[in-house]
C-alpha positions as CSV (number, residue, x, y, z in Angstrom):
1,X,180.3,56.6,29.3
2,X,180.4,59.3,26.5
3,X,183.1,59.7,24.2
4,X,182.0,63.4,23.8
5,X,183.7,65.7,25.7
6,X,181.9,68.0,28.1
7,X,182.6,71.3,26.7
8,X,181.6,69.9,22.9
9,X,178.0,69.0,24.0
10,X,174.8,71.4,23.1
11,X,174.3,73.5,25.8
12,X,170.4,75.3,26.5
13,X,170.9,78.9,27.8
14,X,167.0,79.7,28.3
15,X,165.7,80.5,25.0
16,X,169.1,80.3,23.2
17,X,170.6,77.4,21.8
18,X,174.3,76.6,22.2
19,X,176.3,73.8,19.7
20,X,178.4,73.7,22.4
21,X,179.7,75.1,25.7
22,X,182.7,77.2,24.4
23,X,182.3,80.6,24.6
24,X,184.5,83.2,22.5
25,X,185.6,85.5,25.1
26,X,185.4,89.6,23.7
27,X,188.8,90.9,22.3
28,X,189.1,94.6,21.5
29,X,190.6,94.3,17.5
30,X,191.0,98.2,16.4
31,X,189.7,97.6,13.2
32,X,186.8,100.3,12.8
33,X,189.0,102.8,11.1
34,X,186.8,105.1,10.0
35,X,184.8,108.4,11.1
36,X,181.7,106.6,11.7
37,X,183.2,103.9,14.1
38,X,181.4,101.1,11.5
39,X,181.9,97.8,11.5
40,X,183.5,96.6,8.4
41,X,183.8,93.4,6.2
42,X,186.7,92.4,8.1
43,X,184.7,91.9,11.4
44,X,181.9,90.0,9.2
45,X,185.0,88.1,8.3
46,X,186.7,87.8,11.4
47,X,183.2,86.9,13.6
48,X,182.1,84.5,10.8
49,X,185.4,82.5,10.9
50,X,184.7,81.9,14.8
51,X,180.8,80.9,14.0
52,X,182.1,77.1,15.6
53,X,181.9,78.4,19.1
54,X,179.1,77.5,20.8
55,X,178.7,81.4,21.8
56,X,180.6,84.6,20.6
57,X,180.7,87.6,22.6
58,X,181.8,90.4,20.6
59,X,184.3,93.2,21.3
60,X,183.4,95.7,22.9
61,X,181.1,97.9,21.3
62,X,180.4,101.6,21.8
63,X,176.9,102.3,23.4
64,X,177.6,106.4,22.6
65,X,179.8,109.1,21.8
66,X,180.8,109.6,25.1
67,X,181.3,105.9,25.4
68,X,184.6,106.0,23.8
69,X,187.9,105.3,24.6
70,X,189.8,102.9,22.8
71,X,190.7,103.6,19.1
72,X,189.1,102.4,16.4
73,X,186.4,100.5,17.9
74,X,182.6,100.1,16.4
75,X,179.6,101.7,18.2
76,X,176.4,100.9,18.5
77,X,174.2,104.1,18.4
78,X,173.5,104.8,15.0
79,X,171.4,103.3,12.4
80,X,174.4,103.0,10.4
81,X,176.1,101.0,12.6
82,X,173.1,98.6,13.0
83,X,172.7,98.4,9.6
84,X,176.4,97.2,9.1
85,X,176.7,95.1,12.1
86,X,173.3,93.6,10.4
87,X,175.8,91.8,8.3
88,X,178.4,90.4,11.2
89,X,175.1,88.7,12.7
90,X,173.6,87.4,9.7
91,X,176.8,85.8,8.4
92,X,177.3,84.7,12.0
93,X,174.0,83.0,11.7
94,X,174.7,81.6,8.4
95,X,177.5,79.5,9.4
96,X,175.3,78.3,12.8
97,X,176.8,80.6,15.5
98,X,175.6,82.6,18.2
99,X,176.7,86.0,19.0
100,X,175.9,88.6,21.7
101,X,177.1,92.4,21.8
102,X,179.0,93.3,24.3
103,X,178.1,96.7,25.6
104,X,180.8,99.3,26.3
105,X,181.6,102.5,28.6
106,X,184.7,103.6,29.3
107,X,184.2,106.0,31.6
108,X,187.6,108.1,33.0
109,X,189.7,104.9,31.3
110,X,188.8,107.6,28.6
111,X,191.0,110.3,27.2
112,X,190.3,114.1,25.7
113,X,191.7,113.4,22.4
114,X,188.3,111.2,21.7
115,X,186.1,114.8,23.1
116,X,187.9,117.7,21.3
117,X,189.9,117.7,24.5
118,X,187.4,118.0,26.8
119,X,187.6,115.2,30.0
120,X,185.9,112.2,30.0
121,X,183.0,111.5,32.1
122,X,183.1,109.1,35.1
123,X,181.2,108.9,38.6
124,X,183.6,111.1,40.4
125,X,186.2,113.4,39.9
126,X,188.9,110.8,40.3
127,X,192.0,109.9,38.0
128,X,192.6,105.9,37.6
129,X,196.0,106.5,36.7
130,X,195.6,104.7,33.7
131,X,196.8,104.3,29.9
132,X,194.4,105.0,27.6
133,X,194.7,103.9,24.1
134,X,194.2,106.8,21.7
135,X,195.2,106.7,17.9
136,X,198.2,108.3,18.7
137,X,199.3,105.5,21.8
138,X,199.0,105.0,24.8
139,X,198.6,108.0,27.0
140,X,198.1,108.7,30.6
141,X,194.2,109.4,32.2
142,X,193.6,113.1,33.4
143,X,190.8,113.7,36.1
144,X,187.7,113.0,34.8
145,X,184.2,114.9,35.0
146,X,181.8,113.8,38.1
147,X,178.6,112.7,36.1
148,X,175.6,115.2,36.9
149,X,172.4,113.3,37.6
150,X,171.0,114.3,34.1
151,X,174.1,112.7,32.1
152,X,173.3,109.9,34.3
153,X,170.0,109.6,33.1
154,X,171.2,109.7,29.5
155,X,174.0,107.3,30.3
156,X,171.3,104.8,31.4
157,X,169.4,105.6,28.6
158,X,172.1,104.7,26.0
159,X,172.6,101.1,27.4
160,X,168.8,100.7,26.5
161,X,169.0,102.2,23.1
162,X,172.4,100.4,22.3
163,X,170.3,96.8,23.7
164,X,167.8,97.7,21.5
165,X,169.8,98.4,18.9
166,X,171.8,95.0,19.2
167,X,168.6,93.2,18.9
168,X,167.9,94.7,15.7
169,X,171.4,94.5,14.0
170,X,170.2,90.5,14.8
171,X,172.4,89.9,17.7
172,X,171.0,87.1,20.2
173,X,171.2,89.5,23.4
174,X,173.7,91.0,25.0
175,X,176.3,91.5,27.9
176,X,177.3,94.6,29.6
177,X,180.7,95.1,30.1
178,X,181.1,95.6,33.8
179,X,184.3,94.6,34.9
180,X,188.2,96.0,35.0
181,X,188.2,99.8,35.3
182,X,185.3,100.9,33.1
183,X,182.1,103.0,33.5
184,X,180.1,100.0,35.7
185,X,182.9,99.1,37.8
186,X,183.6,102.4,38.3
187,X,180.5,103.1,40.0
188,X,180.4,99.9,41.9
189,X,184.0,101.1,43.6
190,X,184.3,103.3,46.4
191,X,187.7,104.8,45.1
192,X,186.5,105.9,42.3
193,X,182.7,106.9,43.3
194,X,183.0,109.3,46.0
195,X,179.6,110.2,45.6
196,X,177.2,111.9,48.5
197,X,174.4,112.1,46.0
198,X,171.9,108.3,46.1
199,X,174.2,106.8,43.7
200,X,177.2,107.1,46.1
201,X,178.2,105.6,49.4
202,X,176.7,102.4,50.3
203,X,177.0,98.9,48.1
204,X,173.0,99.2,47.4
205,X,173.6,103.2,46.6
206,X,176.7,102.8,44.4
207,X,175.0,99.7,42.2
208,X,172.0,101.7,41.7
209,X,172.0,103.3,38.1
210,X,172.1,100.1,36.7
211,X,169.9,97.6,38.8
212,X,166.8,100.5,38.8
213,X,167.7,102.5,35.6
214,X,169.2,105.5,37.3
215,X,166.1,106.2,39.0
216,X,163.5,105.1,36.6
217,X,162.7,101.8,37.8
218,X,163.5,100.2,34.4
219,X,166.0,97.5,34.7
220,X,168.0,97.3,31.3
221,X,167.9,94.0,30.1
């Protein structure tokens, strides 16, 4: 019988080796405080300190400008912001950890103070009756935008660019953040996609941006 515990033994997760089967979950840290939304040497710091889990999933990180909705949180879609979290990853990888980006979308958990006051976008012209967390608090959601096919399209488009940008700032994949009330989930709900278009209505209608890339037939992987 081992004296090893489970969770501390190598794990294989296809092409990517783990150290170990404990995963860093994503926590949202607020610590982009600049224009730019950049990663900064505290996240190299902060991500390079956690290296001994077998796998780190990052934060949340921005896949556009109409992405956001949580203060002070890094993006993914310029070159700047590759180039800096370039240095997370490699510092990652220098102390033997693997890290994927987690890729983010707010959706109508937005607010207009991150548009110039304009509404966020979502699927459908429905309020979550949220808190959003904008640089000055926590303030309550307004009724979103309904998404026209075309900035569905782009939408889509992003999550590719942002992958692809991942893999080039040296991350080892990525995960889409799909879950709570944000821009994925939001689609996949029928209380907040009241759609009559093809990405509204049924289960196979309402998943459809993301499993055939909003039309395309491009999965985003």
């Amino acid at each position: 019988m081992s004296s090893t515990q489970s969770l501390l033994l190598p794990y294989q997760m296809r092409d990517v080796s783990l150290a170990n089967r404990v995963v860093m979950a994503p926590l949202t840290r607020s610590r982009a405080r600049n224009r730019d939304l950049l990663p900064t040497d505290l996240h190299v710091e902060y991500y390079a300190q956690r290296a001994s889990a077998g796998l780190i999933i990052s934060e949340g990180v921005w896949i556009s400008r109409d992405a956001v909705g949580w203060h002070d949180v890094p993006g993914l879609f310029t070159d700047e912001q590759v180039a800096h979290w370039k240095q997370v990853t490699d510092a990652v990888h220098l102390a033997g950890g693997v890290i994927f980006a987690q890729l983010w979308h707010t959706g109508s958990a937005s607010h207009p103070d991150f548009f110039d006051g304009r509404p966020p976008l979502a699927p459908s012209a429905v309020n979550p009756g949220l808190l959003a967390p904008t640089s000055a608090g926590r303030k309550p959601t307004v009724e979103p935008r309904a998404m026209s096919a075309d900035d569905l399209r782009q939408t889509v488009a992003d999550y590719a660019t942002a992958a692809r940008n991942a893999m080039a700032a040296g991350f080892d994949g990525v995960q889409l953040q799909a879950g709570f009330n944000y821009l994925i989930s939001q689609f996949l709900n029928p209380r907040t996609n009241l759609r009559t278009d093809h990405y509204g209505g049924s289960i196979e209608n309402r998943g459809a941006p993301w499993e055939r890339g909003a039309g395309r037939g491009k999965q985003i992987k």
